[in-house]
N, C-alpha and C positions, 0 to 999 in steps of 0.2 A: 397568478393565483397560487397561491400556500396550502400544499397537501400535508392531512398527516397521516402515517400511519399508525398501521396497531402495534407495530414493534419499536415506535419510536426513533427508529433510525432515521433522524433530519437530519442531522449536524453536518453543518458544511468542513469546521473545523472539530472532529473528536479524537478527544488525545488517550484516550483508551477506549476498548471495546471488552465486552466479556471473552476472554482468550481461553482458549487451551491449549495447555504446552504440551507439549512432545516430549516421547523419553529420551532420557540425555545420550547424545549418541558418545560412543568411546570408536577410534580407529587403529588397529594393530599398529600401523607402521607411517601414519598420517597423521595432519591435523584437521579438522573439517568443524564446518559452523556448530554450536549447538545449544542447546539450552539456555538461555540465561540465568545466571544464580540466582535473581530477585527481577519480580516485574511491579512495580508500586505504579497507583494511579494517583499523579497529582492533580490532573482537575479536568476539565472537559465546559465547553463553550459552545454556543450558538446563536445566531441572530434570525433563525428560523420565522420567528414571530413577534417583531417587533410594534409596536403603536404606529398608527396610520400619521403619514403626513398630514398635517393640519396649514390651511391659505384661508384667509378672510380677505375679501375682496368686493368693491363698489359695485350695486349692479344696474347693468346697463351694458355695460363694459363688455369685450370679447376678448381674454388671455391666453396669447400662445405657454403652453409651458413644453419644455424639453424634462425629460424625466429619465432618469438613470439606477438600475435595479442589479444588485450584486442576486439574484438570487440564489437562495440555497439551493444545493444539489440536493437528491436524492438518493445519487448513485455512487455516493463514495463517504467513508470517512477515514479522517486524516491521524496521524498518528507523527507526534513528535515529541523529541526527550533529550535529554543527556545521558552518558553514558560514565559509568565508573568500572572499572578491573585491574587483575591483577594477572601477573603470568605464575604460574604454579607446579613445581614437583608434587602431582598427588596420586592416587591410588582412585580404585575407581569407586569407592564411596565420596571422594571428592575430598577426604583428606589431605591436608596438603604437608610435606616436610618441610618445605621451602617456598616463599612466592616475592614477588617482587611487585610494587604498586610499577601501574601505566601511565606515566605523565603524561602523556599527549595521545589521546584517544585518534586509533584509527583502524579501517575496515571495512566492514558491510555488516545491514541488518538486513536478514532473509522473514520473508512472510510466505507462506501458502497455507491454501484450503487444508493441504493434507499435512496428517503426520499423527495420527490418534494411535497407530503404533508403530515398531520398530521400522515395519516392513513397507509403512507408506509415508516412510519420512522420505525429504527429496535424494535423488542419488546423487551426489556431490560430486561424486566423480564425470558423472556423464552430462553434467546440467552447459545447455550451449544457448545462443541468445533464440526464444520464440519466431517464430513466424506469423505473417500476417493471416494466413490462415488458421494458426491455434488462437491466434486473438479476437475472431470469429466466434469460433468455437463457443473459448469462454462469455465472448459477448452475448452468445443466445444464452447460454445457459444461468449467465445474471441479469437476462432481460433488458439490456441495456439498450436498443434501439426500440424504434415505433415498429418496427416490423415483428418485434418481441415482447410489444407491449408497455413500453416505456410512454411517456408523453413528449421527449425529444430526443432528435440525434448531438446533439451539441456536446453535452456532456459524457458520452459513451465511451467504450473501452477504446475502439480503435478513433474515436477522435483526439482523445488524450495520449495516448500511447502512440510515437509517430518516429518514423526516420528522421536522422540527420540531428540527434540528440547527442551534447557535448560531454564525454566523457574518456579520460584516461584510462590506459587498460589497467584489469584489477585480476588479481588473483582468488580463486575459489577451493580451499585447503592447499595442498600440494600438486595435483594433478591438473586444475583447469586456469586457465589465462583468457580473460574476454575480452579482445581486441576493442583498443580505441573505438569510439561512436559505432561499434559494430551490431550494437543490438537496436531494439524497440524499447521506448521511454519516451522519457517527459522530463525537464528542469523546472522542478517548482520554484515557488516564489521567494525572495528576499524581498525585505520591507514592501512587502504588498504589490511586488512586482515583477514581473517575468520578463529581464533582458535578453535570455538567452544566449549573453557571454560569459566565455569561461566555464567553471565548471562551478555549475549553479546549481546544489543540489539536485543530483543527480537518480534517479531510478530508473533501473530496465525491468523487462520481462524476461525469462529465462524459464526455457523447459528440461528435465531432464529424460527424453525418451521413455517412461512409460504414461501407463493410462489408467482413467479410473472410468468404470464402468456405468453408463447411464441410464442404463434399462429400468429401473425401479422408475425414473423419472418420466419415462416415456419414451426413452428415443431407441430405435431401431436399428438392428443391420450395422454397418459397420463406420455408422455415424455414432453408432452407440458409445465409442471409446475416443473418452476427452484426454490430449494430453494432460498433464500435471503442470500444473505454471509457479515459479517460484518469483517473486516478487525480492528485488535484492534494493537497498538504498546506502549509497557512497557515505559513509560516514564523512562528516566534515567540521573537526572539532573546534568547539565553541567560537562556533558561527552565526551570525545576523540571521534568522530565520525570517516567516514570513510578516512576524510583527518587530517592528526596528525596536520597539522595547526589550525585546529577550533576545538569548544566543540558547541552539542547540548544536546538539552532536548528531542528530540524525534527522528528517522530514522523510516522510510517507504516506502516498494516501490512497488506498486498496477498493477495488470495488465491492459494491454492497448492492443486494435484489434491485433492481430499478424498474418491478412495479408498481404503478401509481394510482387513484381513483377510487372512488366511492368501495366501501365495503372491499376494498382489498385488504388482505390479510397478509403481511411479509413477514416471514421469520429471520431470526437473526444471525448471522453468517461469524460463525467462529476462525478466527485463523492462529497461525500456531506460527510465533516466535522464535527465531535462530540470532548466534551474533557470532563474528568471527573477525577476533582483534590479532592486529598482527602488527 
């Protein structure tokens, strides 16, 4: 069965979302993710609602049929792009003296919930890979199992998000190093397929020790305080993404409310953009 909701968020694959960015961060004596100079939406897709199978057939007759169903999620949309910059002597209006184009794009793209100001942008310094228990956490709090109201466990945070996820250590400004397959992730797909060798488009989960407070929401005591999760993905420049027709520089796919059913109402889940080319 095919839900909708009132916020429209079906897309199995959405390659933008309404964002809001973060203020651009500057570091004294560092370099750390931050703002992107331009975020353009080229286009966005779904197979959400397609036209019914259609079979005409003799009757009398008894037809086994085997039948096979891509359906869309609910609980996530996807986010993929290329990436274009430059390295730059500037000043902090983002003048620049001197810049240099980047032939060969590489790095990370950071997502999280937070960053609406300075002070709740993620701490770059302190950010280490998640735990199975902050992926709980967020999991209730985006409704992502049945016990949360969702209509499946299949597609949830901790069923996507899993150990033993192939990835090289990367660096997070100057200060942080995330060891080899150390954290919590997922290798999404190339041409429509998840081998799991190599380093397949790769995203972790990533906390940086503080919390945001869930009291307004309901929750209590000292369940009330959610880590902060920062969602990072391995740039992989101009790469076979998950359609063999295109290449990108980044794939990501974030979770989104995963309540479902009659007269539910979900609002839409903004998240705030970081990039960090190196």
């Amino acid at each position: 069965m095919k839900y909708k909701t009132n916020s429209r968020i079906t897309s199995l694959i959405v390659i933008a979302l309404m964002v809001v960015f973060s203020t651009l961060v500057y570091a004294a004596n560092s370099a750390e993710p931050s703002k992107p100079s331009s975020f353009t939406l080229i286009s966005n897709s779904t197979n959400a609602y397609p036209i019914g199978q259609v079979t005409n057939r003799t009757r009398g007759y008894i037809y086994t049929i085997n039948i096979h169903e891509k359906q869309p999620t609910l609980k996530w949309a996807g986010f993929v792009g290329n990436i274009t910059g430059s390295f730059a002597l500037q000043d902090s209006k983002g003048f620049a003296l001197y810049d240099w184009t980047i032939a060969t794009t590489t790095g990370e793209v950071y997502a999280s919930r937070h960053g609406e100001s300075v002070n709740d942008i993620p701490n770059w310094e302190n950010l280490v890979c998640a735990s199975s228990a902050n992926l709980t956490q967020e999991e209730e709090f985006m409704n992502h199992s049945i016990s949360y109201g969702a209509s499946s466990n299949e597609d949830s945070m901790s069923k996507t998000f899993t150990t033993g996820v192939s990835f090289s250590a990367f660096d997070i400004g100057e200060e942080v190093t995330i060891s080899p397959g150390s954290c919590l992730g997922a290798n999404l797909n190339r041409n429509d397929t998840n081998s799991g060798i190599g380093q397949n488009w790769t995203q972790v989960v990533l906390k940086d020790g503080t919390t945001w407070d869930g009291i307004g929401l309901g929750y209590t005591g000292s369940a009330r305080y959610r880590p902060k999760l920062t969602y990072a993905s391995i740039i992989q420049n101009d790469s076979m993404g998950f359609n063999p027709n295109e290449t990108y520089d980044f794939q990501m796919i974030l979770p989104m409310n995963g309540l479902t059913g009659s007269g539910v109402t979900v609002d839409d889940i903004a998240y705030y953009f970081y990039i960090e080319l190196i």
